[in-house]
C-alpha positions in Angstrom: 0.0 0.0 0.0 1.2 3.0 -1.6 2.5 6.1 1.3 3.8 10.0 1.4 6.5 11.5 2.4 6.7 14.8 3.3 9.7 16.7 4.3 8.7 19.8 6.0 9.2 23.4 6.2 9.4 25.0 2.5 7.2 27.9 1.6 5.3 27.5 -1.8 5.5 29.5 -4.8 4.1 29.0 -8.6 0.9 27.9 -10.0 -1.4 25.0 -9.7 -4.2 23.9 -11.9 -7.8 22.8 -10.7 -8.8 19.6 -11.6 -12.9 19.4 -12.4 -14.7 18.7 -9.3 -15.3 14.7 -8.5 -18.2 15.2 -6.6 -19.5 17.1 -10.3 -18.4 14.5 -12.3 -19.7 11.3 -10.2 -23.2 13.0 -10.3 -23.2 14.1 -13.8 -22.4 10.7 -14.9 -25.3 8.5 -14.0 -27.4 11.2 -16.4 -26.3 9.5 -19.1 -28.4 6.5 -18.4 -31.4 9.3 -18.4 -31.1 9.1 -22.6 -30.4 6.9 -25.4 -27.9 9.5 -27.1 -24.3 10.2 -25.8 -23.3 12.4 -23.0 -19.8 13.9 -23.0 -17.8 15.1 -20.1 -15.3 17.5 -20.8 -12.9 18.5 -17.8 -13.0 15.2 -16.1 -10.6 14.7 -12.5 -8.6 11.9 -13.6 -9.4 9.5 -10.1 -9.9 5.9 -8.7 -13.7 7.4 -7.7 -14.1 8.4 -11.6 -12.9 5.1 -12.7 -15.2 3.3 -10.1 -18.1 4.8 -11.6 -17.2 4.0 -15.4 -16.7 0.8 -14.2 -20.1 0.9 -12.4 -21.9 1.9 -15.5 -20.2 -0.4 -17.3 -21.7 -3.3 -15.4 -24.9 -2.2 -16.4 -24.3 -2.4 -20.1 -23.5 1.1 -20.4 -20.4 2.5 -22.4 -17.9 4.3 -20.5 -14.2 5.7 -22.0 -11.9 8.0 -21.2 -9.9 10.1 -24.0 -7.7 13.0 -23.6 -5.6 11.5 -21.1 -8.5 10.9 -18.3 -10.0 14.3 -19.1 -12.8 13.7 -21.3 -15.2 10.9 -20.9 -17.6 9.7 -23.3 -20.9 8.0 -22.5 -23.8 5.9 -23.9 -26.5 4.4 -22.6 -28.0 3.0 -25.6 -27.8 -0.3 -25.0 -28.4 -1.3 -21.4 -28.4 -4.6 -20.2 -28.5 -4.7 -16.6 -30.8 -2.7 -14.1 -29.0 -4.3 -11.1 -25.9 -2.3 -9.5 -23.8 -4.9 -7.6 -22.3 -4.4 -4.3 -19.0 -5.7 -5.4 -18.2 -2.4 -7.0 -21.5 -0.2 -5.0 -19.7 -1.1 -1.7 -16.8 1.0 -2.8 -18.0 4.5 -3.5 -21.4 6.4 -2.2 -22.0 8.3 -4.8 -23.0 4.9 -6.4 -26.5 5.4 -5.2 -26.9 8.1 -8.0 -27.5 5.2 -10.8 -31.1 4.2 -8.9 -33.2 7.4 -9.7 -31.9 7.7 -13.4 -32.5 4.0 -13.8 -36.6 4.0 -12.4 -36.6 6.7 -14.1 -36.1 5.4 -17.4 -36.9 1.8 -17.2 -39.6 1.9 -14.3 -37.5 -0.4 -12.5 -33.7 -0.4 -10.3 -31.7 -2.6 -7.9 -29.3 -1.3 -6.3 -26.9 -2.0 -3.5 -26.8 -0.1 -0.3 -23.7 1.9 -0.6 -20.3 2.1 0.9 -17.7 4.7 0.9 -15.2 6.9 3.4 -16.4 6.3 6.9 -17.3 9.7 8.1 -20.5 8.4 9.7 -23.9 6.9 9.0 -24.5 9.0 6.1 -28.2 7.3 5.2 -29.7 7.3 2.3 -33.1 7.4 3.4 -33.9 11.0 1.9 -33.2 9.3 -1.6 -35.9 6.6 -1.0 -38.6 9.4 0.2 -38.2 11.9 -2.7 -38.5 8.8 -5.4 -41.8 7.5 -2.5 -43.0 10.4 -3.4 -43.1 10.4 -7.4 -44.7 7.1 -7.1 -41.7 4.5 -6.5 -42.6 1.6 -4.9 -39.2 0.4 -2.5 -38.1 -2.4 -0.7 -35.1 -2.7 1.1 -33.9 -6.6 1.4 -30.2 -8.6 1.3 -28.4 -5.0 1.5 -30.2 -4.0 -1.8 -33.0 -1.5 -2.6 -35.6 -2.9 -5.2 -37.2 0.0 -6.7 -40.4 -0.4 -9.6 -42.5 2.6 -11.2 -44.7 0.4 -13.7 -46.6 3.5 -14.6 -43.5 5.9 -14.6 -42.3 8.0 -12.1 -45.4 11.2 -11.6 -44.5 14.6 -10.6 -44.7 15.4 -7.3 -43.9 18.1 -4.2 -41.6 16.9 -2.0 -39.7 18.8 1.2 -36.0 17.8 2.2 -35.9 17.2 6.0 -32.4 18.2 5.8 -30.4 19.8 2.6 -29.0 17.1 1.4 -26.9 16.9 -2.3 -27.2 13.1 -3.2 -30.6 12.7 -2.3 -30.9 16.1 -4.3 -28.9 15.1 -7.0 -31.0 11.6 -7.6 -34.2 13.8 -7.1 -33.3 15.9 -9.7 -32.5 13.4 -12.6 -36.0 11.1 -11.8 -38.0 14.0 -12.0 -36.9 14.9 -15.4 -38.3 12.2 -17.1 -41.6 12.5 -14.8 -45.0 12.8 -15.6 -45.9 16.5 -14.6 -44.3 18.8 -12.1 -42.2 17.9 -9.6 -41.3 20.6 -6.9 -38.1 20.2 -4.5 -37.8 22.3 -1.4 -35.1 22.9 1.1 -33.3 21.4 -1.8 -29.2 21.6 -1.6 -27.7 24.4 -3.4 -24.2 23.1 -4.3 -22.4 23.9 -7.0 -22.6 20.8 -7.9 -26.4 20.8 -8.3 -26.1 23.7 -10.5 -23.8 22.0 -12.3 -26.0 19.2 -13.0 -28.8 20.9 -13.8 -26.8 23.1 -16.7 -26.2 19.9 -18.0 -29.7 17.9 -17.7 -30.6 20.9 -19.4 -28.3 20.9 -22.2 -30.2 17.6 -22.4 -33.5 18.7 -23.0 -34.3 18.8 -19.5 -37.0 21.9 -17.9 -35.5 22.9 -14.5 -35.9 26.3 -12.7 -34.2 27.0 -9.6 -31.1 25.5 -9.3 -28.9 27.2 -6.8 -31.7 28.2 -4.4 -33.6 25.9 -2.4 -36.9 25.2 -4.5 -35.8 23.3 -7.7 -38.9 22.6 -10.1 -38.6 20.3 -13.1 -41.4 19.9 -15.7 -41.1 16.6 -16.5 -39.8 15.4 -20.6 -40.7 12.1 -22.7 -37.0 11.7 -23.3 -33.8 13.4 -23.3 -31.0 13.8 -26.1 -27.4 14.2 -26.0 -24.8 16.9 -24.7 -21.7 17.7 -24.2 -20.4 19.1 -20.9 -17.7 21.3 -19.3 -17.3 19.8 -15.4 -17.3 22.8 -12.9 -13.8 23.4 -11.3 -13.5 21.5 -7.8 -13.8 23.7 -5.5 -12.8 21.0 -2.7 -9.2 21.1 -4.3 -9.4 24.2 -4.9 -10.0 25.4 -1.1 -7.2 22.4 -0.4 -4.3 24.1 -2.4 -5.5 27.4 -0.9 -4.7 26.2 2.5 -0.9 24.9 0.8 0.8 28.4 1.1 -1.6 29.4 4.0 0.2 26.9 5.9 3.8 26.8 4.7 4.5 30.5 3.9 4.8 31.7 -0.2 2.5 32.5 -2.6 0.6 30.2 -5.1 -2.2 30.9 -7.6 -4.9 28.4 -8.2 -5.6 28.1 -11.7 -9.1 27.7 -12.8 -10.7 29.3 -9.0 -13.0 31.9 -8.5 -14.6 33.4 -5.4 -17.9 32.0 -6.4 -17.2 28.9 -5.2 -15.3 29.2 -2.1 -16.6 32.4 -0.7 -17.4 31.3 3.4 -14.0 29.4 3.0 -12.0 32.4 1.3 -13.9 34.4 4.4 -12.2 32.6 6.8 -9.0 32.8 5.4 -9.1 36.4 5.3 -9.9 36.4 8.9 -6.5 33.8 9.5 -4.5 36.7 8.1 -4.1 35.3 4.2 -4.5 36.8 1.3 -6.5 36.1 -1.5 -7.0 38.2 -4.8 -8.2 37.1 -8.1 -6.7 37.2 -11.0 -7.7 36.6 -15.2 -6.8 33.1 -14.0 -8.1 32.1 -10.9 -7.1 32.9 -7.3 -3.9 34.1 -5.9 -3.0 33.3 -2.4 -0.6 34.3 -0.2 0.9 34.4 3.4 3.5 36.8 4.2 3.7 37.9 7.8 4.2 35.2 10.5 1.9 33.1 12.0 -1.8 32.7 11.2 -4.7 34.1 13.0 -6.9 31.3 15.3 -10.5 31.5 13.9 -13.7 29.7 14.8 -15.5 27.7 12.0 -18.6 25.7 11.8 -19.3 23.5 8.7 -22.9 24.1 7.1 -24.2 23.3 3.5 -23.4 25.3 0.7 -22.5 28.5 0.8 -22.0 27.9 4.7 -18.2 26.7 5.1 -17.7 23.0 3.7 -17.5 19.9 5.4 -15.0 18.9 3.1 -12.8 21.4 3.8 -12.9 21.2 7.8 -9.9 18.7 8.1 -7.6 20.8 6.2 -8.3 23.7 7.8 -8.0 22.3 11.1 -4.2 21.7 9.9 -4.0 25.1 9.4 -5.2 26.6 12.4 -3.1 24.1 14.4 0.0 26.2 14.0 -2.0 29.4 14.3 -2.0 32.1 16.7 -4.4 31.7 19.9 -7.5 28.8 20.4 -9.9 27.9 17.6 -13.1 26.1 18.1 -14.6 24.1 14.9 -17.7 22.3 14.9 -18.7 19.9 12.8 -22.3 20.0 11.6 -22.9 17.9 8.8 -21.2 14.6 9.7 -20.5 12.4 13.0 -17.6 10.7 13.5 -15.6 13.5 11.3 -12.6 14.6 13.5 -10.7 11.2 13.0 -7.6 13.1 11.5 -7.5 14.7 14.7 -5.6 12.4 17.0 -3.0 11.6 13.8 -2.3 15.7 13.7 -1.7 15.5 17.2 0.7 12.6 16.8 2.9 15.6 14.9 2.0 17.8 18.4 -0.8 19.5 17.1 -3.1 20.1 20.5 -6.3 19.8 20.0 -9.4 18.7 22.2 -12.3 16.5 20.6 -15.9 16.6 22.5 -18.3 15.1 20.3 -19.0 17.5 16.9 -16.6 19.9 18.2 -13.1 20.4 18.3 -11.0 22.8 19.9 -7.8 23.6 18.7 -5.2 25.7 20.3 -1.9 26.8 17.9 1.6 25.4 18.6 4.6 27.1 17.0 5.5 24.1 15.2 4.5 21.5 14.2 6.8 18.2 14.3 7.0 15.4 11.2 5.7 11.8 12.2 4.4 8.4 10.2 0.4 9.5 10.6 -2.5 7.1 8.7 -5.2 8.6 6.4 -8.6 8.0 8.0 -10.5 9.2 4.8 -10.4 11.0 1.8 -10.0 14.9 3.3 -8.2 13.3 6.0 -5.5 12.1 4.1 -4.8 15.5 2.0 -5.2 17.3 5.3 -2.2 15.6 7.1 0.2 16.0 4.0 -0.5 20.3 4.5 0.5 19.2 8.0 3.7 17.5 7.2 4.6 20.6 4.8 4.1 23.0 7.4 6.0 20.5 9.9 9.9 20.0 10.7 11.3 16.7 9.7 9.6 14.0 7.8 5.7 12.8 7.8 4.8 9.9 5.9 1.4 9.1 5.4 0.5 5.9 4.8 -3.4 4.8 3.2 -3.0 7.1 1.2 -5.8 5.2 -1.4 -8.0 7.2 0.1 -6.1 10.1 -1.7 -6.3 8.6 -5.0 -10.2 9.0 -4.8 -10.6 12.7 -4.6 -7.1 14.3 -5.7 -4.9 13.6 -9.1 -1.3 13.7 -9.0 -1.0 15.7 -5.3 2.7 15.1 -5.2 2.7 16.9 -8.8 0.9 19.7 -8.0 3.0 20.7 -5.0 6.5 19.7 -5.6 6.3 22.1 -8.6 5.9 25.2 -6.5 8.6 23.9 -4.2 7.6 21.1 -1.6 9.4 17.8 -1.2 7.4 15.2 -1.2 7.1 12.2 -2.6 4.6 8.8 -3.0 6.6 5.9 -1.6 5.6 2.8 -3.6 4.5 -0.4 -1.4 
């Protein structure tokens, strides 16, 4: 099993391009099984989690290829085979779940595994089954799998979120397009990622209105054609490699950003004492004078600050100046990176979603173990921020949401390096 190592203590400067977003992409990809005619992706993150999901559609009878080195993929749903998603490749990814609504929607009938995915906490997916309950699915949930029929078609419908979340949104969205009538979804998530979607469901023939706010209302289509798509930037990464020079000193600009899509984050930054400024490229940021301010953060859905981007900023603020209290508020069990970062003498205090972190002057390099996804990336901004050496090891988790990390960075100046197993 692959690891990092990390040898501390170099400020960053240069450039670094944003991949386009995986959470985007694995969303935008099931749509193709919404048409007969080809979808193309255009800006594709070249990732394990991208090439789980080619291989997912795959197994349905769907075609699935990558061109352009990784970073366009062409689709085709013309000649399905299979309505079943098995659990042998479901188990390994969440966003898996996205295949059911397309598939009742289409074909009036889906199984499909319960998912798997980082272990961040329970994470259910009952707010998918309600929204399709509502537009007339019939469900039931036996031997880990959900067995899903519309025999009539999916019917429009008005259905309320209890809580805002983006994959049941997501898989809302794509059944109701090929709905009969109206369907109306409140407290709906407002993700980038969602508006991303839609752009391209419409580009498909799709009706939508809405996306971006929290009432999304789709007029439901006989069928959908073909499109080809851009991917939105990642603004996951993005915020990531914002963080790099926060934490080690230098200046970097992040190709392909903009302040649309990171402005809570970008707000707390400015409060740590970093700069941010945008250019005709993307964002410029920088860290010039000593150590960083301690601020508080709570995570909240979009445009609150991101979950995703808690662990690394927790790295940040570890070396900061003063006590900073985060709270997590979208998932349990998400501080599991905490007790690695303290293994490099981070000092931090974890009671239940919150965790307060008071700064050390320095932090000091040690082998730590990626927990998760975010986890991982946020322990190598540790080790480059660190004195001495950090290897992380798990670091599979990595390969899911980031391409080519120890590219990116060692080209504006940090050692590091992937230690082969």
């Amino acid at each position: 099993m692959d690891s990092i190592l990390v040898r501390g203590g170099q400020p960053l400067n240069g450039e670094i391009p944003i991949a386009g977003a995986k959470n985007a992409c694995l969303t935008l990809m099931p749509a193709t099984l919404l048409s007969e005619e080809p979808l193309t992706l255009t800006n594709a993150p070249r990732l394990s989690d991208i090439a789980t999901m080619s291989e997912l559609l795959r197994s349905l009878g769907a075609e699935a290829t990558a061109m352009q080195d990784g970073k366009v993929l062409a689709l085709s749903s013309h000649n399905l085979s299979s309505q079943h998603a098995d659990y042998d490749i479901v188990r390994k990814m969440r966003a898996s779940i996205l295949v059911l609504g397309p598939l009742l929607a289409r074909f009036g009938q889906a199984e499909v595994s319960l998912p798997g995915g980082c272990a961040i906490g329970a994470r259910p997916v009952d707010l998918h089954l309600k929204a399709l309950e509502a537009m007339g699915a019939k469900l039931d949930l036996r031997d880990g799998y959900v067995h899903a029929t519309a025999p009539q078609g999916l019917r429009g419908a008005q259905f309320r979120f209890a809580f805002a979340s983006v994959g049941a949104t997501e898989n809302a969205l794509m059944a109701a397009t090929l709905a009969k009538g109206t369907t109306v979804l409140e407290n709906a998530a407002r993700e980038p990622e969602i508006v991303d979607l839609a752009r391209c469901l419409r580009a498909m023939g799709a009706q939508i209105d809405g996306e971006g706010t929290s009432t999304i209302t789709i007029e439901g289509v006989d069928r959908l054609g073909g499109a080809t798509h851009r991917v939105v930037t990642d603004r996951i990464e993005l915020g990531t490699y914002m963080l790099a020079p926060a934490i080690t000193g230098g200046e970097v600009e992040c190709l392909g950003g903009s302040m649309e899509l990171v402005g809570a984050f970008a707000e707390k930054l400015h409060d740590a004492g970093i700069e941010i400024s945008e250019t005709k490229r993307g964002l410029k940021v920088a860290r010039k004078n000593g150590r960083v301010n301690a601020v508080d953060v709570a995570t909240e859905p979009f445009p609150g600050f991101p979950t995703d981007l808690q662990a690394q900023m927790m790295a940040l603020l570890c070396t900061a100046d003063g006590t900073s209290v985060l709270e997590e508020k979208i998932f349990e069990n998400r501080f599991m990176h905490a007790p690695e970062l303290m293994r490099m003498g981070a000092d931090i205090d974890v009671s239940g979603g919150t965790a307060t972190v008071t700064g050390v002057e320095r932090l000091k390099g040690a082998p730590v173990m990626a927990t998760d996804l975010r986890a991982s990336v946020s322990l190598i901004l540790a080790g480059l921020a660190a004195e001495g050496e950090t290897v992380v090891s798990r670091v599979y988790h990595l390969d899911r949401g980031y391409e080519h990390v120890e590219t990116k960075l060692s080209a504006c100046g940090a050692q590091i390096e992937r230690i082969a197993a």
